[in-house]
C-alpha positions as CSV (number, residue, x, y, z in Angstrom):
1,X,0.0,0.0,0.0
2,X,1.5,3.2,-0.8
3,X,2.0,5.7,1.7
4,X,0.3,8.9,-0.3
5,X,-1.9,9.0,-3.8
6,X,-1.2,11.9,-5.8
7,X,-4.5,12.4,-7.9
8,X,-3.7,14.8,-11.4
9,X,-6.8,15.4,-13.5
10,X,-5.6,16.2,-17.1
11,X,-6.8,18.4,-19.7
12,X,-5.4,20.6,-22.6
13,X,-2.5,21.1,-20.6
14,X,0.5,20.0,-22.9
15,X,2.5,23.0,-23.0
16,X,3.3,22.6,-18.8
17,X,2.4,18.8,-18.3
18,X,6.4,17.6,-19.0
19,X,7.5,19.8,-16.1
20,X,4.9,19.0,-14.4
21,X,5.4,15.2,-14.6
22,X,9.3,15.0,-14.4
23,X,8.5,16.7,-10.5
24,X,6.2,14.2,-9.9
25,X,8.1,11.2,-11.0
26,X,11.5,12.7,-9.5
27,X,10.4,13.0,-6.0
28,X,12.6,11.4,-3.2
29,X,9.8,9.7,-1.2
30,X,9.7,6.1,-3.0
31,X,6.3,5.3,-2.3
32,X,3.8,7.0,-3.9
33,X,1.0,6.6,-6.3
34,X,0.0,8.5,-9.0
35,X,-3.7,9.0,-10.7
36,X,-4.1,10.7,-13.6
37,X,-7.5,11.4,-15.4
38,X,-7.6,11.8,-19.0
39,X,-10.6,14.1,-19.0
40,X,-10.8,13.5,-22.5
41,X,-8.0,15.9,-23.3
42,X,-7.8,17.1,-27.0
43,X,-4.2,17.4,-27.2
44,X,-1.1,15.3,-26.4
45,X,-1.2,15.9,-22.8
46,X,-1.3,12.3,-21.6
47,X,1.3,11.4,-24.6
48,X,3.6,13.6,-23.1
49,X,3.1,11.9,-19.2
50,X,4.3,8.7,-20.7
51,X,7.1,9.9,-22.5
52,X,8.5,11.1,-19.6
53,X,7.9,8.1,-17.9
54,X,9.8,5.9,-19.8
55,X,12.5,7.9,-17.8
56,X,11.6,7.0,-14.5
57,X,11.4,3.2,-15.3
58,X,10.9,3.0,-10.8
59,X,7.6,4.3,-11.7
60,X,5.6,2.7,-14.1
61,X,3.7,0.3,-11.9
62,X,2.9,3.2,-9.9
63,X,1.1,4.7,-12.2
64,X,-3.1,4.4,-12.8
65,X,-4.6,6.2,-15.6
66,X,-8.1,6.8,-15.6
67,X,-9.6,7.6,-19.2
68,X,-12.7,9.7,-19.8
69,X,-14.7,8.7,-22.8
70,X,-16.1,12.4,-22.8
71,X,-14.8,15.4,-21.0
72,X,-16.4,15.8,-17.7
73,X,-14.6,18.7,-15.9
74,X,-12.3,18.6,-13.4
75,X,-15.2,18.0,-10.1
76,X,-15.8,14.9,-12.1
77,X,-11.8,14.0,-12.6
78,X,-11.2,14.4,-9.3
79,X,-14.2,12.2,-7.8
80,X,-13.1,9.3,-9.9
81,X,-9.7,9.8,-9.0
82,X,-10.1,9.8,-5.3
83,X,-12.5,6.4,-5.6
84,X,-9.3,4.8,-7.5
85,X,-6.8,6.2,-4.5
86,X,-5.2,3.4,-2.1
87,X,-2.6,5.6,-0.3
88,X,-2.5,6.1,3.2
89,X,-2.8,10.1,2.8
90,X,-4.2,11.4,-0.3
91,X,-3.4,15.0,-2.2
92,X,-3.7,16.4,-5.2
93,X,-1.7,18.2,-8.0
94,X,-3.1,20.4,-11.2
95,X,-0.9,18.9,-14.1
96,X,0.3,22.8,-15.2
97,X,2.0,23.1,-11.9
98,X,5.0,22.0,-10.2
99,X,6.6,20.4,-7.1
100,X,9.8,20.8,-5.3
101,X,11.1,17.0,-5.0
102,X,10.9,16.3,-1.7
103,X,7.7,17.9,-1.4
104,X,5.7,14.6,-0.4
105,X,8.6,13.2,1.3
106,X,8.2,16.1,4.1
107,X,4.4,16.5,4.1
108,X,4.3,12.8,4.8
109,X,6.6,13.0,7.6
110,X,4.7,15.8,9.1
111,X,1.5,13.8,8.9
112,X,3.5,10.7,10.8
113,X,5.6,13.0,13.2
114,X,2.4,14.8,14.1
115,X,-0.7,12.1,13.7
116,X,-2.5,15.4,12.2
117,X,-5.6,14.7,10.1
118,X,-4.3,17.1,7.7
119,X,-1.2,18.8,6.7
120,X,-1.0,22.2,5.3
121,X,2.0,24.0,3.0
122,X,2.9,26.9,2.3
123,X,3.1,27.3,-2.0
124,X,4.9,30.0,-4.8
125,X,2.3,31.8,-7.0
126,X,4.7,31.6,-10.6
127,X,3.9,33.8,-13.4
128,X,6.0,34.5,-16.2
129,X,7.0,38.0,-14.4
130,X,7.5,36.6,-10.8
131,X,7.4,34.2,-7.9
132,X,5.3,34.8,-5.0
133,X,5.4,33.4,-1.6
134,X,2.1,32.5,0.1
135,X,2.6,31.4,3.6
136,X,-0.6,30.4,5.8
137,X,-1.9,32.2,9.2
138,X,-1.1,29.5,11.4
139,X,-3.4,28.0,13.7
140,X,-3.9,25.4,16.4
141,X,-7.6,24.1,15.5
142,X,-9.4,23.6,12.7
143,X,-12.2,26.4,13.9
144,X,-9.4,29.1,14.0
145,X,-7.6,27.6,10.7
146,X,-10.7,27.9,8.6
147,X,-11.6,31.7,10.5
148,X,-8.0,32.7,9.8
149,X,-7.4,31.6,6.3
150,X,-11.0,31.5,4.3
151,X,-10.1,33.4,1.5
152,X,-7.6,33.5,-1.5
153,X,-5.9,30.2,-1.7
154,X,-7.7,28.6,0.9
155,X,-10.0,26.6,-1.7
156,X,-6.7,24.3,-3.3
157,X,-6.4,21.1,-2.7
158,X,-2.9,20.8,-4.1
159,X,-1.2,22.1,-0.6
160,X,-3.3,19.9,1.5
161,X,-2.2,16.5,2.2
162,X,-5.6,14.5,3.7
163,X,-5.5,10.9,5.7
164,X,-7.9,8.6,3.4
165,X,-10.3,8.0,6.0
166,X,-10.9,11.6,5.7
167,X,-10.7,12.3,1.7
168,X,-12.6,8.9,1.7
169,X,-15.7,9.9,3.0
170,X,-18.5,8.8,2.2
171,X,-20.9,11.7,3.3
172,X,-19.3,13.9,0.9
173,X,-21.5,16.2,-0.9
174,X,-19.4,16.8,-4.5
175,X,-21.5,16.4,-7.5
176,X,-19.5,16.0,-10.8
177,X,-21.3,18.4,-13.0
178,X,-19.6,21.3,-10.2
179,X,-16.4,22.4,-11.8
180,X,-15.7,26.1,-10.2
181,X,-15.5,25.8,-6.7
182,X,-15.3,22.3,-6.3
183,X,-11.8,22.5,-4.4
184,X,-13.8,24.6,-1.7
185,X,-16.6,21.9,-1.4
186,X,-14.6,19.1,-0.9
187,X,-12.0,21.1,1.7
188,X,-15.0,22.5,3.7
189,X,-16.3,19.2,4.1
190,X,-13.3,17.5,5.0
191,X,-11.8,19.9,7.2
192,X,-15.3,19.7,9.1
193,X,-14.3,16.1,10.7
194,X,-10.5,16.8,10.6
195,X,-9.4,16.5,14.4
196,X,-6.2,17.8,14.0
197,X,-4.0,20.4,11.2
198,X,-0.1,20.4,11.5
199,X,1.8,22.8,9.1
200,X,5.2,22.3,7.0
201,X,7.7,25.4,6.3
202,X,9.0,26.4,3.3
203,X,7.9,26.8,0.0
204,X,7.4,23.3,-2.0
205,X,4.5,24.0,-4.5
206,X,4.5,26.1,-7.3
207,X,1.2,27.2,-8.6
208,X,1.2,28.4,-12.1
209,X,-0.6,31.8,-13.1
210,X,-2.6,29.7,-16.5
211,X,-4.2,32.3,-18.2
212,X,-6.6,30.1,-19.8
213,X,-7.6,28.5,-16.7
214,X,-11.4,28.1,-15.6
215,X,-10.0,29.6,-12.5
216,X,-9.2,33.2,-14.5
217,X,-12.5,32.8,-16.3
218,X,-16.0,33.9,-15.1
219,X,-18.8,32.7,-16.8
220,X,-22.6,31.9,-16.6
221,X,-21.4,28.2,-15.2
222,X,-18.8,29.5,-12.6
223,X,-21.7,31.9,-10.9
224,X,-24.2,28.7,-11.2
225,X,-21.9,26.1,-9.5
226,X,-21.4,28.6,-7.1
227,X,-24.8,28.8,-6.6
228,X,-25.5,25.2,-5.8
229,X,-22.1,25.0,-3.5
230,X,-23.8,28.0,-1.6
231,X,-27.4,26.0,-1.5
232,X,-25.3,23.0,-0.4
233,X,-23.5,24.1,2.4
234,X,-26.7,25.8,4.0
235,X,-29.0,22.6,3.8
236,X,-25.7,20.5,5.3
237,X,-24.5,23.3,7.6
238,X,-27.6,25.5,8.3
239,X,-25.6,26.6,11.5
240,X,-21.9,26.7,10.9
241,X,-19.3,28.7,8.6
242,X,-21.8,31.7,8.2
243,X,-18.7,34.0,8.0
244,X,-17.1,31.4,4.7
245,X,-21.1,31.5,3.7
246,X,-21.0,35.6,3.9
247,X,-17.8,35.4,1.8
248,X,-18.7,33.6,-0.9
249,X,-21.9,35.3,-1.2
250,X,-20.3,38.7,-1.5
251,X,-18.1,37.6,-4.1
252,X,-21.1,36.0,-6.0
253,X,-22.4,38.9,-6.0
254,X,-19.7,41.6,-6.5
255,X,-18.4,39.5,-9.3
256,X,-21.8,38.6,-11.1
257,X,-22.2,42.6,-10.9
258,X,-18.7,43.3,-12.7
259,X,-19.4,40.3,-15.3
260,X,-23.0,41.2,-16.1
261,X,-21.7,42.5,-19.2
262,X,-20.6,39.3,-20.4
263,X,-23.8,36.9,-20.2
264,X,-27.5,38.6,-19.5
265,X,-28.3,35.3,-17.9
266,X,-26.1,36.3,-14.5
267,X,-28.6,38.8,-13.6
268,X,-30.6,35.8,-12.9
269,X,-28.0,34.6,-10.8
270,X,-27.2,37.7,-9.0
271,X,-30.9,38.2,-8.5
272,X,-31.5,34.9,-7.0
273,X,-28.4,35.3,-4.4
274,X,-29.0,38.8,-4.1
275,X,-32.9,37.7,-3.4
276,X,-31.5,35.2,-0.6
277,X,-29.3,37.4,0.8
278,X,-30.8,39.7,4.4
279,X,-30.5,42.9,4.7
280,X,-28.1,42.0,8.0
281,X,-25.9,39.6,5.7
282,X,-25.8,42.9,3.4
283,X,-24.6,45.2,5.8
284,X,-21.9,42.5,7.2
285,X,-20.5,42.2,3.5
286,X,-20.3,46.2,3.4
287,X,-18.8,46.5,7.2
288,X,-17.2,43.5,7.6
289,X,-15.5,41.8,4.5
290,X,-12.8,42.3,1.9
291,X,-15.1,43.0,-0.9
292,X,-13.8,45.8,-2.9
293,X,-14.8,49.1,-1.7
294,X,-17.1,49.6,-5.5
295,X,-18.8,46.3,-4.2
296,X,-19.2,47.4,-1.2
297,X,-21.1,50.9,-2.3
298,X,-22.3,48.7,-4.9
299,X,-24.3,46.8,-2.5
300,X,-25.2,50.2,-0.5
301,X,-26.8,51.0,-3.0
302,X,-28.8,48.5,-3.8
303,X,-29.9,48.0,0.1
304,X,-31.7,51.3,-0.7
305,X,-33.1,50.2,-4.6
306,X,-31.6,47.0,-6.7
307,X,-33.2,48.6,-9.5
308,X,-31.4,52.1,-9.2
309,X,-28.1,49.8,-8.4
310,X,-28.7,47.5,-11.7
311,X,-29.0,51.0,-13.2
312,X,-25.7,52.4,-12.3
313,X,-23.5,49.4,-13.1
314,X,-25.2,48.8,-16.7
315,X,-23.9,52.9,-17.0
316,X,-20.4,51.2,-15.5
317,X,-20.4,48.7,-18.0
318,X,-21.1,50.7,-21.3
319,X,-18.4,53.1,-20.4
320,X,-15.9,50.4,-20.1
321,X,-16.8,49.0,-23.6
């Protein structure tokens, strides 16, 4: 049995997937496994992975690959890749990034040295102008880790390494047709029975800036699957992580407002959250949250008339094409 699964969902990423892979395969911890989805990738992507592998002959019976017959989206990959995991911690990696190569070797002796449920690392935000440190706000339970760090990077899954009982869950609510926000969904839920978080220093993961990544692009689907990971966690958590639940509203809503431009069918969205949203949940977004300050008089405005706030940002919007 391997000591951690690595689960890669693949798609259209052939330009990065060589580096990616040669990090993977050249890491110093021995026993690992690795699970890559072929989400039905156009290009060479998974081509490429076993090219490289021929050069890491130590590897090849560590290696599972999962074929898609159509592409599902990368909520989907990673469900089916999780179900095929046997390791005794499980994380995940997204194939345009990049690992330092004794990345898994330390997180897996943290999660030993420590017993902790999960283990958290600090990661490098790479674009082709610069590198980027993120460290994490520290913290000694999971109530304070998930208070202190609920925003930004907080969603990945790539810097978090699970036990399998945990990522294994049964009671996990992640449907496969969510593909925005589906990192957030699963974390939320697992860090909800986590006992225990232990943290590694330095810098191991390096997360590539993709341009052409869903996470860069808002659509009419991104506002909708955040819709349904809202309507989710309030039937499963009707009392617990109302601040997270503040946070993603206001940035359902701020977004859908600077988007509207792009697709007619997000004032639909925005009107349904906004519709669900209390005038007390309003005036926490605008007092107390990291919304932009034009999303915050944004939503001032529209405390005192949606309709003259719908006005103002279609004026917004024209100017700016």
């Amino acid at each position: 049995m391997p000591e951690i699964s690595v689960v890669i969902p693949v798609y259209n990423v052939e330009k990065y997937i060589e580096r990616c892979v040669r990090s993977l395969f050249g890491q110093s911890l021995d026993s690992i496994e690795y699970i890559f989805i072929d989400d039905c990738s156009p290009d060479n992507s998974i081509a490429i992975m076993q090219q490289v592998l021929k050069e890491f002959p130590n590897r090849r019976e560590q290696i599972k690959v999962i074929h898609h017959e159509r592409n599902l989206g990368v909520g989907a990959a990673r469900n089916h890749g999780v179900a095929a995991c046997t390791g005794d911690y499980i994380i995940h990696c997204d194939s345009d990034d990049w690992v330092d190569s004794d990345f898994y070797e330390t997180m897996y002796k943290k999660a030993v040295e420590t017993g902790a449920d999960v283990v958290w690392a600090p990661f490098v935000v790479e674009s082709a102008d610069n590198s980027i440190a993120v460290l994490p706000k520290t913290a000694d339970s999971i109530k304070s880790y998930i208070r202190k760090n609920s925003g930004g990077h907080f969603n990945s899954l790539w810097n978090k390494l699970y036990r399998k009982e945990i990522a294994l869950l049964q009671n996990l609510i992640v449907p496969d047709e969510i593909c925005f926000g589906e990192d957030f969904l699963r974390n939320i839920q697992m860090l909800n029975v986590c006992r225990s978080i232990a943290f590694v220093s330095g810098t191991y993961y390096h997360y590539w800036q993709n341009p052409t990544s869903m996470t860069h692009n808002r659509s009419e689907k991104y506002f909708l699957n955040l819709n349904a990971i809202l309507n989710i966690l309030q039937n499963k958590y009707p009392d617990k992580y109302l601040a997270v639940r503040r946070r993603l509203k206001s940035d359902m809503i701020t977004e859908s407002l600077a988007n509207m431009n792009k697709c007619s069918r997000l004032l639909d969205c925005f009107n349904e959250i906004w519709d669900s949203t209390s005038f007390s949940e309003k005036l926490k977004i605008i007092f107390f949250s990291n919304t932009p300050v034009r999303g915050k008089i944004a939503i001032a405005v529209g405390c005192i008339s949606k309709s003259l706030m719908l006005f103002c940002i279609r004026q917004v919007l024209k100017r700016k094409q």
